[in-house]
C-alpha positions as CSV (number, residue, x, y, z in Angstrom):
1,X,-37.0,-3.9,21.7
2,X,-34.3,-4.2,24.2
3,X,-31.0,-6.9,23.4
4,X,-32.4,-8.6,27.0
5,X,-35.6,-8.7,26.3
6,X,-35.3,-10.3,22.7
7,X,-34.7,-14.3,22.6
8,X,-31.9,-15.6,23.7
9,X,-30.7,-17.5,20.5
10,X,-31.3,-14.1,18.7
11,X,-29.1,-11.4,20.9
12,X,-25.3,-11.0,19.5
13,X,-23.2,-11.9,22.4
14,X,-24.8,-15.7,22.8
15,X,-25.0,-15.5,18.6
16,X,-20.9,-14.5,18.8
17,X,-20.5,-18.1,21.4
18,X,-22.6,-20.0,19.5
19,X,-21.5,-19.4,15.8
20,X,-18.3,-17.0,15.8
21,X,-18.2,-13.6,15.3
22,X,-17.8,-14.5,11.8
23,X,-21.5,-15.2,11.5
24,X,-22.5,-11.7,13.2
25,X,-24.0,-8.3,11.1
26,X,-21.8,-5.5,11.4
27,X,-24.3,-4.0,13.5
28,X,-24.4,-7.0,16.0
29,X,-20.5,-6.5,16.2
30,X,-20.9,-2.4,17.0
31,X,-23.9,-2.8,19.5
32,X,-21.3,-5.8,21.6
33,X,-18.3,-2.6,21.5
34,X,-21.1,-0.2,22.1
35,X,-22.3,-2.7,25.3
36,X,-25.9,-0.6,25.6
37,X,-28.2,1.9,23.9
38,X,-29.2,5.2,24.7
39,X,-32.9,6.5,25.2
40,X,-35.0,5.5,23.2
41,X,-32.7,3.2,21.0
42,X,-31.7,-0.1,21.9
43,X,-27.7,-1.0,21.1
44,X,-28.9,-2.8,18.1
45,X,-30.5,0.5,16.9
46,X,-27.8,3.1,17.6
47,X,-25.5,0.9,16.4
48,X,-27.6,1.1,12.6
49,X,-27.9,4.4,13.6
50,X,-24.2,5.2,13.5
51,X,-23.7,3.2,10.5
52,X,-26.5,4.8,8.4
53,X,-25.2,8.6,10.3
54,X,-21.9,7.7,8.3
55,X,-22.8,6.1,4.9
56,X,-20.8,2.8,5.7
57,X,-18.8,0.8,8.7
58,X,-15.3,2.2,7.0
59,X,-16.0,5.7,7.1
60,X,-17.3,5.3,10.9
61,X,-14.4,3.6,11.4
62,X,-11.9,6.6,10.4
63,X,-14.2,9.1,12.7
64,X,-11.8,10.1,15.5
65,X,-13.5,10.5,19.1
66,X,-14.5,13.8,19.0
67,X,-16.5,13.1,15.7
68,X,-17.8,9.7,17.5
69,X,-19.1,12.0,20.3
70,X,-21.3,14.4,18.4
71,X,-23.4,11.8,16.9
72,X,-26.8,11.0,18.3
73,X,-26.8,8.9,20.9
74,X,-23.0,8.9,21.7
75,X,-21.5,9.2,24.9
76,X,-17.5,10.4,26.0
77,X,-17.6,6.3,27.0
78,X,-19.0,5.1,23.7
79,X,-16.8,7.1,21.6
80,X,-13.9,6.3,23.5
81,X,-14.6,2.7,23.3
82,X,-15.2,3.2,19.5
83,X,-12.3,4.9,18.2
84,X,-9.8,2.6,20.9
85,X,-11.1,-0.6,18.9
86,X,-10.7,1.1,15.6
87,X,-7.6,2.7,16.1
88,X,-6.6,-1.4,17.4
89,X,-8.0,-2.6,14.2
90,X,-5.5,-0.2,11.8
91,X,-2.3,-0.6,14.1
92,X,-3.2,-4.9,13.5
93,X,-3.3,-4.5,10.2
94,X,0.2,-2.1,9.6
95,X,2.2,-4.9,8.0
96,X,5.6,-4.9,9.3
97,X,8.0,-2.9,8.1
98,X,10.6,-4.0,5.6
99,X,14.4,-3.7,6.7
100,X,14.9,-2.7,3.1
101,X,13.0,-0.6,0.3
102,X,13.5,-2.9,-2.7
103,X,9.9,-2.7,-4.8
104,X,7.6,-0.2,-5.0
105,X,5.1,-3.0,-2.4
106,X,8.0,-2.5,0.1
107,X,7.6,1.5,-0.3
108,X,3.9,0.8,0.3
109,X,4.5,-1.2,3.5
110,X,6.4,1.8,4.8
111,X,4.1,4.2,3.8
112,X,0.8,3.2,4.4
113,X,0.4,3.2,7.9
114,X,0.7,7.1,8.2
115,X,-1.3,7.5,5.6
116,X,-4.9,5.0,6.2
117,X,-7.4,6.1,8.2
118,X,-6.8,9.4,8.0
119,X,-9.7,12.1,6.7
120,X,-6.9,14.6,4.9
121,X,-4.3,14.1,2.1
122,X,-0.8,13.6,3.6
123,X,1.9,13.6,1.8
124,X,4.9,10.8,3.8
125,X,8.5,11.1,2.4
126,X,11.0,7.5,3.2
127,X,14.6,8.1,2.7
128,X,17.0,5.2,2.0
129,X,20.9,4.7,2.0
130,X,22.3,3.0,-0.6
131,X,20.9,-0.1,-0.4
132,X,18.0,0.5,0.5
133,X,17.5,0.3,4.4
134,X,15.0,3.2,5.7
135,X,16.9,6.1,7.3
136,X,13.8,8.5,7.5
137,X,10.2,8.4,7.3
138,X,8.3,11.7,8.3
139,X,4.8,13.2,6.8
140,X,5.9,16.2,5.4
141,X,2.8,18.0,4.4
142,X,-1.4,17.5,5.8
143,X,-3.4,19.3,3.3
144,X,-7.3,18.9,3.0
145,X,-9.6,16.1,2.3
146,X,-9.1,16.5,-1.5
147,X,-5.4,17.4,-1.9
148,X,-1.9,18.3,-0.4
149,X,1.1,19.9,-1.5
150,X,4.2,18.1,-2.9
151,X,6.9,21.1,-2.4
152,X,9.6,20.0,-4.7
153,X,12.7,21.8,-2.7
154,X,11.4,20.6,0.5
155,X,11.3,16.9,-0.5
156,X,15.0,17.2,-1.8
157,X,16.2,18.9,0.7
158,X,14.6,16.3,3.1
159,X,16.6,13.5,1.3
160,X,19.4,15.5,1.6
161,X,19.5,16.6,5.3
162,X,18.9,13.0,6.2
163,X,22.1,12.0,4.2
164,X,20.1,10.0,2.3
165,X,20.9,8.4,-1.8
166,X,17.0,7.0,-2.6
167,X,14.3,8.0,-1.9
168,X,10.2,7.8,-2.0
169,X,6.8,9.6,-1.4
170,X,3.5,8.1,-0.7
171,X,0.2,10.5,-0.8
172,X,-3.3,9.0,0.3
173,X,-6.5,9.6,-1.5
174,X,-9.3,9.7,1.6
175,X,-12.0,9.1,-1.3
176,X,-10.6,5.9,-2.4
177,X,-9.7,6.7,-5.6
178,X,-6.9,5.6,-7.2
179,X,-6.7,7.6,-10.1
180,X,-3.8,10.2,-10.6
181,X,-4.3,13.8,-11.0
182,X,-2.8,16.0,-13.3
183,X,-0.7,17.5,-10.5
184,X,0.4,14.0,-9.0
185,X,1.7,13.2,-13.3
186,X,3.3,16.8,-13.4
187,X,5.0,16.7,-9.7
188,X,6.6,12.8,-9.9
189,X,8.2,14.2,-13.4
190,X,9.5,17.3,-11.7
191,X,10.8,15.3,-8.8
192,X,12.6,12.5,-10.7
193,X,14.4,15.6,-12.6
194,X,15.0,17.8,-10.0
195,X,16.8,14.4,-8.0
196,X,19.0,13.2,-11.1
197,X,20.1,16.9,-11.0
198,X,21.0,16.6,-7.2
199,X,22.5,13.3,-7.3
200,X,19.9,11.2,-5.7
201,X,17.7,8.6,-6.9
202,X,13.5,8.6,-6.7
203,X,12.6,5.2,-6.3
204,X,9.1,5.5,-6.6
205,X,5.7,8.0,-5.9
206,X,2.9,6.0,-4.9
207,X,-1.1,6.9,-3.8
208,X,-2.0,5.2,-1.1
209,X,-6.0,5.0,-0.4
210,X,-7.3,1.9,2.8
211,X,-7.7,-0.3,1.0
212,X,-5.3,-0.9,-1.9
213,X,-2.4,1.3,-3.6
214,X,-1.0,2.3,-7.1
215,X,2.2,3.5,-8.7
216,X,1.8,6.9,-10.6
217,X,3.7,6.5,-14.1
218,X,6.9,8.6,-14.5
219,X,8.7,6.2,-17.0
220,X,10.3,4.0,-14.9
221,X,9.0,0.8,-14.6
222,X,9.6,-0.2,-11.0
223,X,12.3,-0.1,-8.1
224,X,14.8,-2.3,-9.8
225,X,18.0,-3.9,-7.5
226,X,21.1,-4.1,-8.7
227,X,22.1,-7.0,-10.6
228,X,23.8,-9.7,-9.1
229,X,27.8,-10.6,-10.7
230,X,26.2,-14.0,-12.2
231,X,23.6,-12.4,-13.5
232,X,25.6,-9.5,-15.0
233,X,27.8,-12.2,-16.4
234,X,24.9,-14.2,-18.0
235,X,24.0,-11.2,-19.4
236,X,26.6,-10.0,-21.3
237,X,27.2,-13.6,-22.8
238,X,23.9,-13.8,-24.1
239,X,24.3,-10.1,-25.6
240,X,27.7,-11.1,-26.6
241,X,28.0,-11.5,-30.8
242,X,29.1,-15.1,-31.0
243,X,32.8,-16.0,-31.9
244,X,34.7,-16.4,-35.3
245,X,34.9,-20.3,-35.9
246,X,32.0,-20.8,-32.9
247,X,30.2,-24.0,-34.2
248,X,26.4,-23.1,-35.5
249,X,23.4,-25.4,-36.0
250,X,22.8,-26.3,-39.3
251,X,19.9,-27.6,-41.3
252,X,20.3,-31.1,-42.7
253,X,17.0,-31.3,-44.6
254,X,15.6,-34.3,-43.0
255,X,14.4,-32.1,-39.7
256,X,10.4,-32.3,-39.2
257,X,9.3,-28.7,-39.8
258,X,8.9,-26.5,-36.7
259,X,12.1,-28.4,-35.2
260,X,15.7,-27.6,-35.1
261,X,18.7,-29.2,-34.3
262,X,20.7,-28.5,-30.5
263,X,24.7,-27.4,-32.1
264,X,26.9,-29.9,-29.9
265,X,27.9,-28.7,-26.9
266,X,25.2,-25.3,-26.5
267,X,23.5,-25.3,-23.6
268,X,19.3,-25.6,-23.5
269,X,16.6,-23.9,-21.6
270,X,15.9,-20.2,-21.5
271,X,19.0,-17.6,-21.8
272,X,19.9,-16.8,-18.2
273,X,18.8,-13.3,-17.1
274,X,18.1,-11.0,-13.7
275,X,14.9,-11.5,-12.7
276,X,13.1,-8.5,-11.6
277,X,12.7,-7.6,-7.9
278,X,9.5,-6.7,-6.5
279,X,6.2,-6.0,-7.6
280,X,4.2,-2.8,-8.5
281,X,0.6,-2.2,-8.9
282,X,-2.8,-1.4,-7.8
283,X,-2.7,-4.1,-4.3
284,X,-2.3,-3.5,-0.8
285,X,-1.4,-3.0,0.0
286,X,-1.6,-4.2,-2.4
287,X,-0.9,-0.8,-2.1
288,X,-0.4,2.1,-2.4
């Protein structure tokens, strides 16, 4: 059956007026961008079609237009008008970018939009200066759908070139998984060697899939800034081995068990401390 010929109350535009385009299918949404059928097939249809040709509405959305035009039914205009509102979709959803890389989510931020959406592992490399602030961001290898190559000397030598002191990669996973491979573990040791020998500092390697992102373990536990003079300070008195003479707290023996006294003078609450910056994990992303 045709969209005009079904009821009124039942085709997607008035449905999208009357309730929101929260309250259409996926398929009402594609047959609206699609705006008619093709022979035989109502918009409706093909638009089921399209999602059934491509296993799900996420992988049609990462078909470019020249994949979007060999499908049944598909037309230069409908592919066209497909992959422009996709491509709209992925640029709205590129958080923007950090002024500084100081967690492993701000790595992410930077990363992920050349990496989502995009059918073949990449591998991105962001450079920092000293504190932080991006000085480079390029993709330095496109490999296939199930891996890329992370050439150590090219990475450093990228850092270098771009006068760069930190810095990052980022590689997507177009299957969605998050898991590390044996190569990913055996090339984030490598690098974090071959940069301590070079004089620069890896911040952080990171997989990237669309939806979410991961660190990949290299024993370090996360882009840590430097500590702040107050901090460093409150550190080093609570490390500090206290004083000949320094009054202590004693037990008088009429304390209730499980309490002790404050010693005159001591401060209370928790011992002061740098609180760590960022965030790492599996969120995207959080992410990554």
């Amino acid at each position: 059956m045709r969209v005009k010929d079904m009821p009124a109350c039942d085709r997607p535009r008035e449905r999208l007026f009357a309730g929101g385009a929260g309250a259409l299918a996926d398929r009402e949404l594609l047959a609206l961008l699609l705006g008619s059928g093709c022979r035989g097939l109502s918009a409706l249809e093909l638009a089921s079609q399209l999602i059934a040709h491509c296993g799900d509405l996420s992988e049609l959305a990462r078909a470019d237009a020249h994949r979007l035009r060999t499908m049944p039914g598909m037309g230069p205009a409908k592919a066209a008008r497909l992959a422009a509102a996709f491509q709209l979709l992925r640029r709205v959803q590129a958080a923007p970018e950090p002024h500084r890389v100081t967690s492993s989510a701000d790595l992410a931020a930077v990363a992920a939009p050349l990496l989502r959406g995009h059918r073949r592992e990449r591998l991105v490399v962001v450079v920092c200066d000293p504190a932080g602030a991006v000085i480079r961001k390029t993709v330095l290898t496109e490999g296939g759908s199930d891996h890329t190559s992370s050439p150590i000397r090219e990475i450093i030598a990228l850092a270098l070139t771009s006068g760069g002191a930190l810095f990052g990669i980022a590689h997507n996973h177009p299957s969605g998984s998050l898991a590390p491979s044996d190569a990913d573990l055996k090339v984030t040791a490598r690098l974090r060697e071959a940069a301590e020998t070079v004089g620069l500092r890896f911040l952080d390697h990171l997989i990237i899939t669309d939806r979410a992102w991961r660190r990949i373990p290299s024993g370090d536990s996360d882009i840590d800034l430097p500590p702040t003079p107050a901090a460093s300070e409150r550190a080093r008195d609570r490390d500090r081995p206290p004083r000949a003479g320094a009054p202590t707290t004693r037990a008088t023996g009429n304390e209730r068990p499980g309490r002790k006294r404050k010693a005159r003078g001591t401060e209370t609450g928790p011992p002061g401390g740098m609180a760590k910056a960022g965030g790492g994990g599996t969120d995207g992303p959080r992410p990554p």
